[in-house]
C-alpha positions as CSV (number, residue, x, y, z in Angstrom):
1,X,-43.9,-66.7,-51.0
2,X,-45.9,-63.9,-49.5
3,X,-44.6,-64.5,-46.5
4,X,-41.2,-64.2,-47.3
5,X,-41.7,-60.8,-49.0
6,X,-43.5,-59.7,-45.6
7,X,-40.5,-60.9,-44.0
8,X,-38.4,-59.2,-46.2
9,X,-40.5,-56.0,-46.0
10,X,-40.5,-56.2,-42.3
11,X,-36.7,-56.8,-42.1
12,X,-36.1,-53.5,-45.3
13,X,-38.0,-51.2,-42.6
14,X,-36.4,-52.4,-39.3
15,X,-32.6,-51.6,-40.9
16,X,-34.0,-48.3,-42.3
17,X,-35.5,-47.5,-38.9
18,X,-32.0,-49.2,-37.3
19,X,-29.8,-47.2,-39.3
20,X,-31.9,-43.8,-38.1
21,X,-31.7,-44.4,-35.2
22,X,-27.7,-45.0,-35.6
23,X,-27.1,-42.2,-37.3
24,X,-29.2,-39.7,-34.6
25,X,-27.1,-41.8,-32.2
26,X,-24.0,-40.3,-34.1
27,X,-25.5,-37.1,-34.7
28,X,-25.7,-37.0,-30.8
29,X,-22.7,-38.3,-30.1
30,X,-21.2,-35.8,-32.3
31,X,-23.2,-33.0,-30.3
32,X,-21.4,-33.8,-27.3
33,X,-18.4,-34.2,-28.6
34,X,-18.5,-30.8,-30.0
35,X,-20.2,-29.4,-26.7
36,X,-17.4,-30.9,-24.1
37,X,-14.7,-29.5,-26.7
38,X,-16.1,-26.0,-26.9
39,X,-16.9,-26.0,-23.3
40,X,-13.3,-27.2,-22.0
41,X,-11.7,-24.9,-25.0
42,X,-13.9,-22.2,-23.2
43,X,-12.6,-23.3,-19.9
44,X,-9.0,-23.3,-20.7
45,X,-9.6,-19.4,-22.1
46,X,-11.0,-18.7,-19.0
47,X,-8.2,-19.7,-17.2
48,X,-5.8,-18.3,-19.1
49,X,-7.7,-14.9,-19.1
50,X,-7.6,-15.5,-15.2
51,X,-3.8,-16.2,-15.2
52,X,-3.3,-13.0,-17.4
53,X,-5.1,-11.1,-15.4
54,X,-3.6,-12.0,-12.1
55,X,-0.1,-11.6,-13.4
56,X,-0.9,-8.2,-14.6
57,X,-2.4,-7.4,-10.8
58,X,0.9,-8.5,-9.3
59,X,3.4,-6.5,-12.2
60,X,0.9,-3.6,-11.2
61,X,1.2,-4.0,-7.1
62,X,5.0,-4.4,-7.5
63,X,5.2,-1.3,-9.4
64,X,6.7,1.0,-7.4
65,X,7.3,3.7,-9.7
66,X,3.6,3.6,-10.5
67,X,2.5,3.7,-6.7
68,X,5.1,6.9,-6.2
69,X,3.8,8.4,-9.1
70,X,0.3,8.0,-8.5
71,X,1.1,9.5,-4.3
72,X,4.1,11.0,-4.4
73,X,2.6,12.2,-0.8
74,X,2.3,9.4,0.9
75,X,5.6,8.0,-0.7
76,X,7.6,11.1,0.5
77,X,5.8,10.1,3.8
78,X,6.7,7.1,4.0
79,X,10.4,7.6,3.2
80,X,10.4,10.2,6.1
81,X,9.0,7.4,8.2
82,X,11.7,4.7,7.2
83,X,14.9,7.0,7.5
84,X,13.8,8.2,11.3
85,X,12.8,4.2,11.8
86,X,16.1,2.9,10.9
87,X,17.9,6.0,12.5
88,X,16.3,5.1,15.8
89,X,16.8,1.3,15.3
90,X,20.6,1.8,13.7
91,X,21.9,4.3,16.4
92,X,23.7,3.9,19.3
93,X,21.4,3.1,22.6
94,X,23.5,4.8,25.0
95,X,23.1,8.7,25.7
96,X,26.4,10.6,24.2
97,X,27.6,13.8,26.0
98,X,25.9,16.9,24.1
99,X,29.9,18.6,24.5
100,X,33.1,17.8,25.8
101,X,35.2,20.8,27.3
102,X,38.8,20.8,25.3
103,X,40.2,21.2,28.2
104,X,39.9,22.8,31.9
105,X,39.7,26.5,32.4
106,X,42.0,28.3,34.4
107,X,41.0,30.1,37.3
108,X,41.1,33.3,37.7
109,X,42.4,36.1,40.2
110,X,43.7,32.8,42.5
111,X,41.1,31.0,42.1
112,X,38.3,33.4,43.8
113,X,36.2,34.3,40.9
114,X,34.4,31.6,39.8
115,X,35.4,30.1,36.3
116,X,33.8,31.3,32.9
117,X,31.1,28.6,31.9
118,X,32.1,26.6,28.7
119,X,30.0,26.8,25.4
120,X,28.6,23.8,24.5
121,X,31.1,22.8,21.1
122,X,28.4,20.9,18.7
123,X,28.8,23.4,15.5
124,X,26.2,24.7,13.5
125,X,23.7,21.6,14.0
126,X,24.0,21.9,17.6
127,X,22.8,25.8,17.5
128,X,19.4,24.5,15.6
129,X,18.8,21.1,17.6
130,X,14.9,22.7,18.7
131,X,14.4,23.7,14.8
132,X,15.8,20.5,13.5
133,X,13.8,18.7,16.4
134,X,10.5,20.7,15.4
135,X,11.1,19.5,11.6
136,X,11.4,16.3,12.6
137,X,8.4,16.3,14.5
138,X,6.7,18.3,11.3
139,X,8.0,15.5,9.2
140,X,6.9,12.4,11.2
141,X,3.1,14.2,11.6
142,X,3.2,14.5,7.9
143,X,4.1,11.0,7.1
144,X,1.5,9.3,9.5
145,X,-1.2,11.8,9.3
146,X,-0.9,11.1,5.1
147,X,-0.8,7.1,6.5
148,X,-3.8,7.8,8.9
149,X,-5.9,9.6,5.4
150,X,-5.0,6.6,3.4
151,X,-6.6,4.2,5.7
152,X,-9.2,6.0,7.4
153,X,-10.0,6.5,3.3
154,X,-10.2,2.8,3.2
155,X,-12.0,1.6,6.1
156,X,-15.5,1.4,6.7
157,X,-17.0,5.0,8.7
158,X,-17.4,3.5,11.9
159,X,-13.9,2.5,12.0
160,X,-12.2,5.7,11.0
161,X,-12.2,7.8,13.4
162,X,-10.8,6.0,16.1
163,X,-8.4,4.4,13.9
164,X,-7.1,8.0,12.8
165,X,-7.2,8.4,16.9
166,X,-5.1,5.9,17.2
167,X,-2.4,6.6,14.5
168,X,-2.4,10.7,16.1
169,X,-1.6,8.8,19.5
170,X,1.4,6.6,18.2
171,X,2.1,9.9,16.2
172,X,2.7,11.9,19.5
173,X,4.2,8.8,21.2
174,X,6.8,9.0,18.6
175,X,7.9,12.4,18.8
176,X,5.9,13.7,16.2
177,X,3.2,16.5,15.5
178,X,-0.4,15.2,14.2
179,X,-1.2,17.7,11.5
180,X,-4.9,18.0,10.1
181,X,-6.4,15.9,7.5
182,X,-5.6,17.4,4.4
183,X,-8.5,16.9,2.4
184,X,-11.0,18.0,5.2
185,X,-9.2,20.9,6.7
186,X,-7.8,22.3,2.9
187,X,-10.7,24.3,2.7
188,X,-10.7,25.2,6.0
189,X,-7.3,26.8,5.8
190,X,-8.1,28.4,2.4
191,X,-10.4,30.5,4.4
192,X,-8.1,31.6,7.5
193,X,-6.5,35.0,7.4
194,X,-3.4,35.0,6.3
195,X,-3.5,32.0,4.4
196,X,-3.4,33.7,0.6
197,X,-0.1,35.3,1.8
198,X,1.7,32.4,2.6
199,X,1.0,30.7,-1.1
């Protein structure tokens, strides 16, 4: 009889020591459980934060009122830039005559004084072609040298000087006048004589 009650005994404290070890087994399993559900719950928020986030970049980069409000310089600029583009690219390729006599002058006294030169007829444009040509060339130095700021701005030091160089070249190339850098030379021109009167 003894030897069943050891038996016993030995079989009460095996299924008490079995059933803690089941239930840290559970207690564990729970753990991870609860660990992989928080971690892919934080993983999903972290996507979703991402996603957010990246759609909010592209709403801001596509604003365009934003950008024009923000440089209203560099948009005028650019605007400049895009009408004299697509006037170059949308106009006719072939020179036009500047003027086209109505029709031919009469000589006078027979014929042996020579005949009064014509007028060029191109109206009140064609009496300020150099001023208009000047402002275009005013306008076309403003827009590139407020391009050549913006990137010399965002390029590493070494870089930006011969990339503002470069853009001054294609300026001239294009007709246009390379005008100073406005942040550098703004106090420069603040201290020229002269400069209060024209403000």
């Amino acid at each position: 009889m003894e030897n069943e009650e050891l038996i016993r005994q030995n079989m009460e404290v095996k299924r008490e020591a079995l059933t803690e070890k089941l239930e840290t087994l559970e207690d564990k399993l729970i753990g991870s459980v609860r660990q992989a559900t928080c971690a892919v719950n934080e993983t999903v928020s972290n996507v979703k934060e991402t996603v957010h986030d990246g759609i909010e970049s592209v709403k801001e980069a596509a604003d365009v009122r934003a950008h024009i409000d923000r440089h209203p310089w560099v948009a005028l600029g650019g605007a400049v830039l895009c009408g004299y583009v697509l006037g170059h690219v949308l106009t006719e390729r072939e020179p036009r005559p500047r003027w086209v006599a109505p029709f031919p002058t009469p000589p006078v006294n027979g014929g042996l004084q020579p005949a009064l030169q014509q007028k060029p007829s191109g109206g009140l444009l064609a009496s300020f072609e150099p001023e208009i040509k000047h402002l275009k060339g005013i306008a076309l130095g403003a827009a590139l040298g407020m391009l050549r700021q913006v990137v010399t701005e965002q390029v590493p030091p070494q870089i930006a000087e011969p990339l503002g160089e470069i853009i001054n070249d294609i300026t001239k190339k294009i007709g246009g006048e390379p005008l100073p850098d406005l942040k550098t030379d703004s106090a420069q021109a603040c201290s020229t004589p002269g400069f209060a009167g024209r403000m």
